[in-house]
N, CA, C and O atoms as a MOPAC input file, in Angstrom:
PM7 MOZYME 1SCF
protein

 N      0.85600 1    -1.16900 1     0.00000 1
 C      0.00000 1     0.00000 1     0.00000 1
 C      0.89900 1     1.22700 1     0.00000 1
 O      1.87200 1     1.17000 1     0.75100 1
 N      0.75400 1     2.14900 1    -0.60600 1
 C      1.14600 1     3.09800 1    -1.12500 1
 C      0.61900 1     4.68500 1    -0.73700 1
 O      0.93500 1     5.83700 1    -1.03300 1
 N     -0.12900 1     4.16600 1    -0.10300 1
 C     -0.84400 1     5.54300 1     0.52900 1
 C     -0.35900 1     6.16500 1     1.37800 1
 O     -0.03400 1     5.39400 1     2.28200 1
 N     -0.00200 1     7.64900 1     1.71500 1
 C      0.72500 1     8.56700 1     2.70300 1
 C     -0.52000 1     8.58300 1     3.69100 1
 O     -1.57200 1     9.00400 1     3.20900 1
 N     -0.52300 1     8.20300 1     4.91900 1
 C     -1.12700 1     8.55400 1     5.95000 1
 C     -0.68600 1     9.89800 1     5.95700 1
 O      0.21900 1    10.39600 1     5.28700 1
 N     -2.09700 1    10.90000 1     7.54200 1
 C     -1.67800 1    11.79400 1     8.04500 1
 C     -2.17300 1    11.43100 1     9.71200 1
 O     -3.19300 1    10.87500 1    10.11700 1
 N     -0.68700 1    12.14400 1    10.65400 1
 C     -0.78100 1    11.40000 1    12.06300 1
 C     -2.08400 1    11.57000 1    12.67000 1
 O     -2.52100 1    12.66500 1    12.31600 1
 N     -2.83400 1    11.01100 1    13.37400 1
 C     -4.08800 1    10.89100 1    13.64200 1
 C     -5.01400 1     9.79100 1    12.58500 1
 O     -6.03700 1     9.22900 1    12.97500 1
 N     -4.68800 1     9.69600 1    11.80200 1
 C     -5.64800 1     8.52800 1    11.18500 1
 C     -6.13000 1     7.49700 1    11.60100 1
 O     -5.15400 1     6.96200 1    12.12700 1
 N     -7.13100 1     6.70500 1    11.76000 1
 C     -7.44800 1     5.25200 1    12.64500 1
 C     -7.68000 1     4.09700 1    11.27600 1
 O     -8.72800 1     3.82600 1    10.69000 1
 N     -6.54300 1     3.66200 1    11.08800 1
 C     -6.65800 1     2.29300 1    10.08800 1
 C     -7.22900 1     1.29600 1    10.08300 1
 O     -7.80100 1     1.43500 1    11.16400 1
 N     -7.57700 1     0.28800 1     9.69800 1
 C     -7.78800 1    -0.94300 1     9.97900 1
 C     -6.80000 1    -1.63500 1     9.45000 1
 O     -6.73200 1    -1.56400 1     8.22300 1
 N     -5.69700 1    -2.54100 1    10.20100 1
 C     -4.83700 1    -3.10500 1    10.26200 1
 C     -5.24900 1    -4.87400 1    10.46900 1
 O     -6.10700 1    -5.08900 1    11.32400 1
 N     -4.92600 1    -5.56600 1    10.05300 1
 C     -4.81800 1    -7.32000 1     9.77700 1
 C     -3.92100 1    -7.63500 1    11.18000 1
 O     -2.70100 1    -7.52200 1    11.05400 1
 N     -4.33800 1    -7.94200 1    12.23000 1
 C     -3.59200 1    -8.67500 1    13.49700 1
 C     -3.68400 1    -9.85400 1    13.51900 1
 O     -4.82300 1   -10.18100 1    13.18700 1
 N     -2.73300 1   -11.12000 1    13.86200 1
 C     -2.96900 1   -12.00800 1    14.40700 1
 C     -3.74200 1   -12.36000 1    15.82900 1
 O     -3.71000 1   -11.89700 1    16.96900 1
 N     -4.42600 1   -13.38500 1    15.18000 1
 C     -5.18900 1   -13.40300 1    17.50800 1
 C     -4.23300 1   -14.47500 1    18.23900 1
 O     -3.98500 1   -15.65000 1    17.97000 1
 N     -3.80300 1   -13.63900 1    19.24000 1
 C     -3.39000 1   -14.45300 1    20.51400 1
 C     -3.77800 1   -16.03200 1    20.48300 1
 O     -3.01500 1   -16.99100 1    20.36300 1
 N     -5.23700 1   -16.01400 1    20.63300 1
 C     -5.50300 1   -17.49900 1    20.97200 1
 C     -5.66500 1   -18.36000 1    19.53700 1
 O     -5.12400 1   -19.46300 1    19.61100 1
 N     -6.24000 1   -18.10300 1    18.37600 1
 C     -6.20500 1   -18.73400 1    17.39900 1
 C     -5.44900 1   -19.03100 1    16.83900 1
 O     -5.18300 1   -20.18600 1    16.50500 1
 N     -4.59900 1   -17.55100 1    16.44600 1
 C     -3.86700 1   -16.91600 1    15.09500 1
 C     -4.59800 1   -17.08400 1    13.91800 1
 O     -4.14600 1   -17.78800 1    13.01400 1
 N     -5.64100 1   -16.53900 1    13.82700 1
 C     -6.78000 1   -16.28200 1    13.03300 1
 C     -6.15500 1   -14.42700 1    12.64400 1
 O     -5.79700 1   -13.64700 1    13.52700 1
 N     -6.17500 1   -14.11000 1    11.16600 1
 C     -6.04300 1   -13.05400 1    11.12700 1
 C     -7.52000 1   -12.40200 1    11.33600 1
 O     -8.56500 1   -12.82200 1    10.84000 1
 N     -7.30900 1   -10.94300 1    12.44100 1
 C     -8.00200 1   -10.11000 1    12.58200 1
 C     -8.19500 1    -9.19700 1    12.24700 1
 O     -7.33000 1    -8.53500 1    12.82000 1
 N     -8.95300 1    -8.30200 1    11.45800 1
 C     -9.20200 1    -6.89400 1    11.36500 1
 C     -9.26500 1    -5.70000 1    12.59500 1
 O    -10.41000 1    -5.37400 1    12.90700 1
 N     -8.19500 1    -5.04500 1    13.29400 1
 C     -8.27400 1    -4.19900 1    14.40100 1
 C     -7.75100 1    -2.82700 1    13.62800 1
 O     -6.96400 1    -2.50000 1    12.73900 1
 N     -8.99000 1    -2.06700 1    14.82100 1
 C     -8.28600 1    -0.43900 1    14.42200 1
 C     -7.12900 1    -0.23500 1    15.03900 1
 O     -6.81900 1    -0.67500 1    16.14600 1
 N     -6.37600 1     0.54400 1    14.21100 1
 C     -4.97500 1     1.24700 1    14.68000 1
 C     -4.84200 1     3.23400 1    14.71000 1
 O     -5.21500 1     3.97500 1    13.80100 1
 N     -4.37200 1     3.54900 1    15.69500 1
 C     -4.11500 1     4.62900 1    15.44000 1
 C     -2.58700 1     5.35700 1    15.12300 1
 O     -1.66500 1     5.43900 1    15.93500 1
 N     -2.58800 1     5.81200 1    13.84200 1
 C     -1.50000 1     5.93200 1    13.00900 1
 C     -1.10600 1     7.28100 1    13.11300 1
 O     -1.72000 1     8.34300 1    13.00800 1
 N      0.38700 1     6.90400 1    13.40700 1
 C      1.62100 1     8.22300 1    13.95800 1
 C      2.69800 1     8.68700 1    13.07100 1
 O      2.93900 1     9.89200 1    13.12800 1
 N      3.37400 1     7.98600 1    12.28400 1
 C      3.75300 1     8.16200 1    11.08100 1
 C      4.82000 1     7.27700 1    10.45900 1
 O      5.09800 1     6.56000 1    11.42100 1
 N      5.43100 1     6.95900 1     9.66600 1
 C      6.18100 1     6.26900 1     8.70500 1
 C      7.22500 1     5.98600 1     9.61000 1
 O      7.46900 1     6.93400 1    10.35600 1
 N      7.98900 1     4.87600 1     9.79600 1
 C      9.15400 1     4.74700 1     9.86800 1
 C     10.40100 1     4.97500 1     9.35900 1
 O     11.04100 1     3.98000 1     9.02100 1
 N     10.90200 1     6.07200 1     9.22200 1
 C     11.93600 1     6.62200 1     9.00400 1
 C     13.03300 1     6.25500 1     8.00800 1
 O     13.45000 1     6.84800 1     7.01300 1
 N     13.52100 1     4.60400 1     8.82000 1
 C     14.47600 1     3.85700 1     8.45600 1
 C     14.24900 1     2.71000 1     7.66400 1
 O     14.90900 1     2.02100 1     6.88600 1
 N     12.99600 1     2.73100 1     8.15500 1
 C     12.41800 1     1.34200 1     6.81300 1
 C     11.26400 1     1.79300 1     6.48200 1
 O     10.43100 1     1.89000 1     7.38300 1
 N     10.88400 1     2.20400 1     5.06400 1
 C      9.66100 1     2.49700 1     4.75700 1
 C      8.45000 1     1.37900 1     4.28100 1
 O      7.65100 1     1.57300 1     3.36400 1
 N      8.52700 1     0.14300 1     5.15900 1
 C      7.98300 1    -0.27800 1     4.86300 1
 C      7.46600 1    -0.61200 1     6.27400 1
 O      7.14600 1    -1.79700 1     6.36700 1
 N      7.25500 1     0.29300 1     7.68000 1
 C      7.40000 1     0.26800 1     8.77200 1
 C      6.13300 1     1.47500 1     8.69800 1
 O      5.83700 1     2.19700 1     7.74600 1
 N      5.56500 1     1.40500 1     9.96500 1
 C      4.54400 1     1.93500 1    10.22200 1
 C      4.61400 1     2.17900 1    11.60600 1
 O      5.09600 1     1.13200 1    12.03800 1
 N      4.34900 1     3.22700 1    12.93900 1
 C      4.14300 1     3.50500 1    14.05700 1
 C      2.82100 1     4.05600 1    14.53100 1
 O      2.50100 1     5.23900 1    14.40700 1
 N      2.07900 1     3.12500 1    15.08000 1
 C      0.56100 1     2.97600 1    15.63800 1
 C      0.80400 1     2.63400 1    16.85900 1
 O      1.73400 1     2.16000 1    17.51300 1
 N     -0.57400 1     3.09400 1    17.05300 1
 C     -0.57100 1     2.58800 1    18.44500 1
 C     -2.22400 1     2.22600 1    18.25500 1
 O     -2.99500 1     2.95000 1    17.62500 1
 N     -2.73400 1     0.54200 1    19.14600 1
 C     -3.59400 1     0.08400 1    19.64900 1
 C     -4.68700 1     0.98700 1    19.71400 1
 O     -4.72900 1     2.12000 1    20.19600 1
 N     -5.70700 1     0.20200 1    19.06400 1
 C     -7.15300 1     0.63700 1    19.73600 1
 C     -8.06100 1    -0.77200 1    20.04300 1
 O     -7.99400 1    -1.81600 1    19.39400 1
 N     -8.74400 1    -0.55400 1    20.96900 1
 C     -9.15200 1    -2.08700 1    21.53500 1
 C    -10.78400 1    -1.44000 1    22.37300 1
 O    -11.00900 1    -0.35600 1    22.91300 1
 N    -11.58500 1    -2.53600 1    22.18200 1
 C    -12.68900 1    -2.60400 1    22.48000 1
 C    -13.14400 1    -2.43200 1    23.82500 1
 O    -14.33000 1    -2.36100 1    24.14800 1
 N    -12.12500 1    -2.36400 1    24.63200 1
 C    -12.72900 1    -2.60200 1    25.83400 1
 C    -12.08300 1    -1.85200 1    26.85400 1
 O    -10.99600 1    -1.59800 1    26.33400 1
 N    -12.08300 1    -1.26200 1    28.16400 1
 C    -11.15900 1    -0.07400 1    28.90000 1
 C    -10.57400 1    -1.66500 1    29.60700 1
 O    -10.99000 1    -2.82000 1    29.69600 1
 N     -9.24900 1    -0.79700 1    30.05200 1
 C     -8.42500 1    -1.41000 1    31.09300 1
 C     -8.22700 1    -0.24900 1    31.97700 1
 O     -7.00500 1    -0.13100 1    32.06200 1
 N     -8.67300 1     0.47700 1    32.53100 1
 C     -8.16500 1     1.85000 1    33.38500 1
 C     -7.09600 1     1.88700 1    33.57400 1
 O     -6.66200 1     2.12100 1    34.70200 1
 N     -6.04900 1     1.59000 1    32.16900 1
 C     -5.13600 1     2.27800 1    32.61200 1
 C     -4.60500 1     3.54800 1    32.00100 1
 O     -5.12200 1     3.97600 1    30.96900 1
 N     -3.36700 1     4.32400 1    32.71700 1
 C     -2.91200 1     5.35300 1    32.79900 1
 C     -2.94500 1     5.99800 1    31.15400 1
 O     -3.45700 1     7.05700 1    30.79200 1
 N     -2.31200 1     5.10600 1    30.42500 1
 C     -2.11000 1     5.51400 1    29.11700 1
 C     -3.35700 1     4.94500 1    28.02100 1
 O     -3.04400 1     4.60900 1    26.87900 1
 N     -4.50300 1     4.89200 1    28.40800 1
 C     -5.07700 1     4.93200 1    27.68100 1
 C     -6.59200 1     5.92900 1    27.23300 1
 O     -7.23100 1     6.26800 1    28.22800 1
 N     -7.17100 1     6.39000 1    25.89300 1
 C     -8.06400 1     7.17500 1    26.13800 1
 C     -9.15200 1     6.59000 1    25.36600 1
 O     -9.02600 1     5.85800 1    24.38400 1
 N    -10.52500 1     7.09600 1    26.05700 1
 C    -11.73100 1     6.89400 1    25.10800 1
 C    -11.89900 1     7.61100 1    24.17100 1
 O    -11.69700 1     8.82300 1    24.25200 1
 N    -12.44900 1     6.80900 1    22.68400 1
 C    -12.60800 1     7.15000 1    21.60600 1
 C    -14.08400 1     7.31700 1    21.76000 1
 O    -14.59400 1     6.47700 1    22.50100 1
 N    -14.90700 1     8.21400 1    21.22800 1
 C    -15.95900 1     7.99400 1    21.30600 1
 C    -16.40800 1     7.51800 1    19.46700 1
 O    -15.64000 1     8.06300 1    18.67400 1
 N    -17.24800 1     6.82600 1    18.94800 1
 C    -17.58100 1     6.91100 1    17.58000 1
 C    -18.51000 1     7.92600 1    17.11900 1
 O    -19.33800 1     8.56300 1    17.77000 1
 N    -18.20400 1     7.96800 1    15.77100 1
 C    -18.85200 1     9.52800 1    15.22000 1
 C    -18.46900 1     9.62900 1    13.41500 1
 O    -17.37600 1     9.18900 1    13.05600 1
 N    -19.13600 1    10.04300 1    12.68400 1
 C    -19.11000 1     9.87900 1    11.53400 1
 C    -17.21600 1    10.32900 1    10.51500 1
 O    -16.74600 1    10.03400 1     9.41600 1
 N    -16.69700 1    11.22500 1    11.84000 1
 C    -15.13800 1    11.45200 1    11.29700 1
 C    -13.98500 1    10.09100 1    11.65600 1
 O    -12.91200 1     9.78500 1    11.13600 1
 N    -14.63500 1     9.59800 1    12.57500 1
 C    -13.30400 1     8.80900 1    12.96200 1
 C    -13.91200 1     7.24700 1    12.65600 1
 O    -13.30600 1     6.20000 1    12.88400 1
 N    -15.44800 1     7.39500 1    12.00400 1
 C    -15.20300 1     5.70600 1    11.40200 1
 C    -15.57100 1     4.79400 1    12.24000 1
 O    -16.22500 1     3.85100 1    11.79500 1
 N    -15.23600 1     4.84800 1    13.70000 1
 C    -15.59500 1     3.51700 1    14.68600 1
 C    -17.14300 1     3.90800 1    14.52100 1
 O    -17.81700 1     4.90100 1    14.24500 1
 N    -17.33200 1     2.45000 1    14.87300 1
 C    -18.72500 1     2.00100 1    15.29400 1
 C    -19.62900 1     1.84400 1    16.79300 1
 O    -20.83900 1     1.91300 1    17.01000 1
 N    -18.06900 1     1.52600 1    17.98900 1
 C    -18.56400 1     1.38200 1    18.75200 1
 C    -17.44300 1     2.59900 1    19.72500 1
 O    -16.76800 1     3.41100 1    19.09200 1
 N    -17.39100 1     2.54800 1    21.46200 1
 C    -16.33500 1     3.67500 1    21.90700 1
 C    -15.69500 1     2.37900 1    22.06600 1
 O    -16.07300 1     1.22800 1    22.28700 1
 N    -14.17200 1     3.20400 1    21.80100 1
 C    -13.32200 1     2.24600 1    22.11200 1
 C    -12.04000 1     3.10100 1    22.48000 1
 O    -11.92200 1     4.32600 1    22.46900 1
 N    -11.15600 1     2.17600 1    22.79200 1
 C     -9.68000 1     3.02800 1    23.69100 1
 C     -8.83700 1     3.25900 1    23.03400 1
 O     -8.78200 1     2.37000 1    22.18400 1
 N     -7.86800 1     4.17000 1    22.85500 1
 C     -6.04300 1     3.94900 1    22.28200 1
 C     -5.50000 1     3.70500 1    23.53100 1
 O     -5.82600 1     4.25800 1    24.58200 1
 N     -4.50800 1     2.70000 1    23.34100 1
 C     -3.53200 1     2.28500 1    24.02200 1
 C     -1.98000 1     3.04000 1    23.81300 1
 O     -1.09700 1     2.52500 1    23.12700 1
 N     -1.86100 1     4.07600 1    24.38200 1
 C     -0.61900 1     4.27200 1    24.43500 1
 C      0.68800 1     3.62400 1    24.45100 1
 O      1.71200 1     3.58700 1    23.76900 1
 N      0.17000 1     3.08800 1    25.61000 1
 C      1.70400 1     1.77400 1    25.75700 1
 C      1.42500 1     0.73500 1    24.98400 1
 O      2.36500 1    -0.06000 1    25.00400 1
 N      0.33100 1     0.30500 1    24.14700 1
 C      0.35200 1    -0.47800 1    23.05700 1
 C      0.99000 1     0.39000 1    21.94500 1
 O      0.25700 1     0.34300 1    20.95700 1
 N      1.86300 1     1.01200 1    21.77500 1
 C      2.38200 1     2.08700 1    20.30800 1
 C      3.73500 1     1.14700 1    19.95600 1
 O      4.72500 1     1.10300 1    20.68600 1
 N      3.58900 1     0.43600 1    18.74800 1
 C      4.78900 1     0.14100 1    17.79600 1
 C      4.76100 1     0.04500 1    16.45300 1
 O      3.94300 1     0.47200 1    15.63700 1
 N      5.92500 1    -0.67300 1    16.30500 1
 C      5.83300 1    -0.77500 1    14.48300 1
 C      5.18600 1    -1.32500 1    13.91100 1
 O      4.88800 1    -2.14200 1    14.78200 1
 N      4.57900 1    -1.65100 1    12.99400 1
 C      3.71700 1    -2.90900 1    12.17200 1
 C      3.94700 1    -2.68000 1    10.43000 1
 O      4.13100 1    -1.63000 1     9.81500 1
 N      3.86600 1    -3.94100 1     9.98300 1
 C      4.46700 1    -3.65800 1     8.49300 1
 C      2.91400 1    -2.93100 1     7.68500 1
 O      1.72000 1    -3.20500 1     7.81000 1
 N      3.71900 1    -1.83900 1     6.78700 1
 C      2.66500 1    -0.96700 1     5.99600 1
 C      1.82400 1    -1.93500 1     5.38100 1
 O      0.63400 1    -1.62500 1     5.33200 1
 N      2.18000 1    -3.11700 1     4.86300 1
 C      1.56100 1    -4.32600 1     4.36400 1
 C      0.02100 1    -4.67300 1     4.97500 1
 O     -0.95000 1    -4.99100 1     4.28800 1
 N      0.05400 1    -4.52200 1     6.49000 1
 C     -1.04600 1    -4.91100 1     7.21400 1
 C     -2.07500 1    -4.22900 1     7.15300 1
 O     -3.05200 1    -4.61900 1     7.79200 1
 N     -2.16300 1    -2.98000 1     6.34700 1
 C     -2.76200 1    -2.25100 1     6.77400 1
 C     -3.76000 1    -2.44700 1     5.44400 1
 O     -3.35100 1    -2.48800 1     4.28400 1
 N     -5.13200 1    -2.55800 1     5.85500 1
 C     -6.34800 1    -3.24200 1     5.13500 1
 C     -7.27900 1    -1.85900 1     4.33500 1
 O     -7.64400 1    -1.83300 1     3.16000 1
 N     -7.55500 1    -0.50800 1     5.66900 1
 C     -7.91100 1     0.27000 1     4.92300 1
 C     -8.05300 1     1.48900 1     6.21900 1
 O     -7.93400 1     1.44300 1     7.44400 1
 N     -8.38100 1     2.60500 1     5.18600 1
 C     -8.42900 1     3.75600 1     6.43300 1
 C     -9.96300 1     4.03200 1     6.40300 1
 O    -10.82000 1     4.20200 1     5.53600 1
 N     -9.89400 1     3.99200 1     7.91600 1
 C    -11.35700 1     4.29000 1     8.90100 1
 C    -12.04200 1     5.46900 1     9.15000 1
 O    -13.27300 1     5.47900 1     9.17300 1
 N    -11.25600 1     6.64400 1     9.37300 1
 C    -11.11500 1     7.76600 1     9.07800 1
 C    -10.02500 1     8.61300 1    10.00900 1
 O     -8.84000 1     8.38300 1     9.76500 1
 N    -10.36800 1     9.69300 1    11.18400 1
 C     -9.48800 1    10.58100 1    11.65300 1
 C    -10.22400 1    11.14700 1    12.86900 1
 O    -11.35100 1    11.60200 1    13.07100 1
 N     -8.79100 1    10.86800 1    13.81400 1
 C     -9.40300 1    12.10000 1    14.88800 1
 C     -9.61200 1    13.35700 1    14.98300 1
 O     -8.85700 1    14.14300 1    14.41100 1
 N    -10.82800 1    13.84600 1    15.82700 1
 C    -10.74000 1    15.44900 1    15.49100 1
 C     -9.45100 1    16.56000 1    15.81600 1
 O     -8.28400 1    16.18800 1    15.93400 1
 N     -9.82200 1    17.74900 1    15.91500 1
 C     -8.14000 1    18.43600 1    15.87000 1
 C     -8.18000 1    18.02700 1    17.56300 1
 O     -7.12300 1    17.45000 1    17.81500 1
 N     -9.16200 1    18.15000 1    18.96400 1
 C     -9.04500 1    18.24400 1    20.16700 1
 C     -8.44100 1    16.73200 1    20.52200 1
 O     -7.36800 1    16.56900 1    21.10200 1
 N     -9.10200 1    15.91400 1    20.18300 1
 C     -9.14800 1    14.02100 1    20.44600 1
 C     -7.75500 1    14.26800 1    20.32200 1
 O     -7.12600 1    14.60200 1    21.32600 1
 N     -6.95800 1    14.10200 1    18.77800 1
 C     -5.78300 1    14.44900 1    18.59000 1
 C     -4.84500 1    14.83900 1    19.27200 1
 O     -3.92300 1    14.14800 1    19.70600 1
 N     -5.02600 1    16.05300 1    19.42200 1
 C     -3.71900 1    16.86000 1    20.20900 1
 C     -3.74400 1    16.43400 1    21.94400 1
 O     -2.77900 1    16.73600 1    22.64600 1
 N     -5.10700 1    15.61600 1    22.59900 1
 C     -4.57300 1    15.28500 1    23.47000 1
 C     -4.02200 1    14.23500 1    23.62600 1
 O     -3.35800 1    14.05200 1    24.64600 1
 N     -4.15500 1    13.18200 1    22.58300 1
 C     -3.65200 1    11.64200 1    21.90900 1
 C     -2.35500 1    11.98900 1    22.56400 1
 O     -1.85500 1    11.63700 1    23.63200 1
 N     -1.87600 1    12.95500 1    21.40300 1
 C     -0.73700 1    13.08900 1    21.15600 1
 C     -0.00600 1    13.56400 1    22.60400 1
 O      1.08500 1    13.18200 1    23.02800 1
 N     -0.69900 1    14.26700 1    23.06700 1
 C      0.09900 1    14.71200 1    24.46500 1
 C      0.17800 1    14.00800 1    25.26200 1
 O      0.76300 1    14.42200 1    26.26400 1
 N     -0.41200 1    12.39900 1    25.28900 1
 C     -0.09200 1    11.48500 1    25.96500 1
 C      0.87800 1    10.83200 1    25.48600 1
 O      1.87800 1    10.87200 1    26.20200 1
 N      0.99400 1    10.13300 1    24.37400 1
 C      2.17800 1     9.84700 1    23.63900 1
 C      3.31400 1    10.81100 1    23.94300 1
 O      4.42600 1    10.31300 1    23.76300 1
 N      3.30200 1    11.84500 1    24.28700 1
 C      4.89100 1    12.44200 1    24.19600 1
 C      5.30500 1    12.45500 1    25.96800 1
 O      6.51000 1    12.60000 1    26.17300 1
 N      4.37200 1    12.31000 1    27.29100 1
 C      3.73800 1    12.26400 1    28.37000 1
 C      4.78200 1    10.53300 1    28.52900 1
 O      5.74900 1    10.27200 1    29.24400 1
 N      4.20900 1     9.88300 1    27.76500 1
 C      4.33700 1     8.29000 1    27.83500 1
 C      5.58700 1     7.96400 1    27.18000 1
 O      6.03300 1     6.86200 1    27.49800 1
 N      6.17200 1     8.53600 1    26.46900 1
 C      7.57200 1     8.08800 1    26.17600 1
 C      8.48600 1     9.25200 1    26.97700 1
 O      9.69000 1     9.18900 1    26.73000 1
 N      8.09700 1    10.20800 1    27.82000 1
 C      9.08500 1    10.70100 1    28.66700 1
 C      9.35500 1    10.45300 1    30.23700 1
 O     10.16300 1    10.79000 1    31.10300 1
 N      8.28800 1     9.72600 1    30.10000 1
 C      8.28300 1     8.63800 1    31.25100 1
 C      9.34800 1     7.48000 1    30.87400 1
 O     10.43600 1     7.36500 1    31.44000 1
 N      8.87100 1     6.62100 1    29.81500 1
 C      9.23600 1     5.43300 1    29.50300 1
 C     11.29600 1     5.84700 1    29.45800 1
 O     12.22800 1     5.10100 1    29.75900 1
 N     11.31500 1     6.99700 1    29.06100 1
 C     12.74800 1     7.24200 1    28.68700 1
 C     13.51500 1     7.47300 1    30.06100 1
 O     14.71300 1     7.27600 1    30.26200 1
 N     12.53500 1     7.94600 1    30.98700 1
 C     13.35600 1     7.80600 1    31.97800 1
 C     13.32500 1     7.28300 1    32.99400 1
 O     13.55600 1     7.77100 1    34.10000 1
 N     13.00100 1     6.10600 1    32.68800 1
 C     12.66900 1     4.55200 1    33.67500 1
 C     13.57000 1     3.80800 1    32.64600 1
 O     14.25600 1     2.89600 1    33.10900 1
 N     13.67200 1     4.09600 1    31.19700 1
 C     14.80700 1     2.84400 1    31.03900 1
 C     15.44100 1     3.60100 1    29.50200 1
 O     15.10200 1     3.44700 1    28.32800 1
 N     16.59900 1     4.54000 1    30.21700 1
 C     16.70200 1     5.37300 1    29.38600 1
 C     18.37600 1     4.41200 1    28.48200 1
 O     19.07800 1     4.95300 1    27.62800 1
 N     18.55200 1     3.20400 1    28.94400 1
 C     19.46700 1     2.05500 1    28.28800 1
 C     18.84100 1     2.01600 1    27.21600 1
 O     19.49600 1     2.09100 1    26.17700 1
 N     17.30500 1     1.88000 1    27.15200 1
 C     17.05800 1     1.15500 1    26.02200 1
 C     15.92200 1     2.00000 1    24.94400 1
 O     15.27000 1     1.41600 1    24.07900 1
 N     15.86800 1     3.26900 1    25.17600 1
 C     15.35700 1     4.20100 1    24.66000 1
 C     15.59000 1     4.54800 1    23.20100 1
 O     14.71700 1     4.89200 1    22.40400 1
 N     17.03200 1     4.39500 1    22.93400 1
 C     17.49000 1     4.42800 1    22.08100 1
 C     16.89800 1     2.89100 1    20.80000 1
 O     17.30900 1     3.05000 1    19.65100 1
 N     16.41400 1     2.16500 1    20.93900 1
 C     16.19800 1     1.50200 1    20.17300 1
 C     14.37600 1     1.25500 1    20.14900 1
 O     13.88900 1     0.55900 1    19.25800 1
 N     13.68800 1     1.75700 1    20.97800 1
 C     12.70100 1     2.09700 1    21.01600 1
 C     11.70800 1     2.81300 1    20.24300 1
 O     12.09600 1     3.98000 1    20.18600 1
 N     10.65200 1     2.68300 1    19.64000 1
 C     10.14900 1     3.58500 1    18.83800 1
 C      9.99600 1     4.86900 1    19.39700 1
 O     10.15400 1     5.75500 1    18.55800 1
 N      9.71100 1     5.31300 1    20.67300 1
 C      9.40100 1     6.51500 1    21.22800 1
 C     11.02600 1     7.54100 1    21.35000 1
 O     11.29100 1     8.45000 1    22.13600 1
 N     11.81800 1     6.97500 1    20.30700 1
 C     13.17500 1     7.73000 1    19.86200 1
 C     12.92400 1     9.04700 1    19.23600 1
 O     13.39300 1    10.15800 1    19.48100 1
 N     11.94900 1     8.57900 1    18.25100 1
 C     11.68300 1    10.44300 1    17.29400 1
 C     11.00200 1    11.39300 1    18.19700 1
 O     10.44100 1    12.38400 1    17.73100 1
 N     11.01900 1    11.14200 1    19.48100 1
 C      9.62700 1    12.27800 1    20.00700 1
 C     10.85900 1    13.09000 1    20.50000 1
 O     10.70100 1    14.17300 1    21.06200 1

């Protein structure tokens, strides 16, 4: 796939399941290209169901962003996945949803960097 995302987009991405390995259709929320391999992608998790935790937020659904039902981003779910997986785009968060996404993501890797700032460096939360 060949298509330029823009950061905030919610994809639908092809996952394997845990218990089957049945490929799945899950939304992703998309951060931008991988740099070093363009065939690399940086998302982060969206999942059906809350876990109260720290790094995650409710999505609510609505005719811009495509979901059907509310569902969460997972912050600390944010990595690479091959551009390959990616099935189709869902649509986009608004400019507010967004910019506070994002302020958790930059919140969550300046934490993460300095609880294990050894391994930061090979980490996706490197470009922030």
């Amino acid at each position: 796939m060949s298509q330029a995302y823009k950061a905030g987009t919610i994809l639908q991405a092809a996952f394997s399941g845990r218990v089957d390995g049945q490929i799945k259709p899950r939304p992703v929320l998309y951060w931008m290209n991988d740099a070093n391999n363009p065939s690399r992608i940086l998302i982060s998790g969206i999942f059906g169901t809350a876990t109260q935790r720290k790094w995650e937020y409710c999505l609510h659904p609505n005719s811009l962003n495509g979901l059907t039902k509310e569902c969460y981003v997972r912050i600390d779910s944010t990595q690479y996945i091959p551009l390959s997986s990616i099935l189709k785009t869902r649509g986009t968060l608004n400019e507010i949803e967004f910019n506070f996404v994002k302020k958790l993501l930059l919140e969550y890797s300046e934490e993460y960097k300095s609880k294990s700032p050894e391994d930061f460096n090979t980490d996706p939360f490197d470009i922030f």
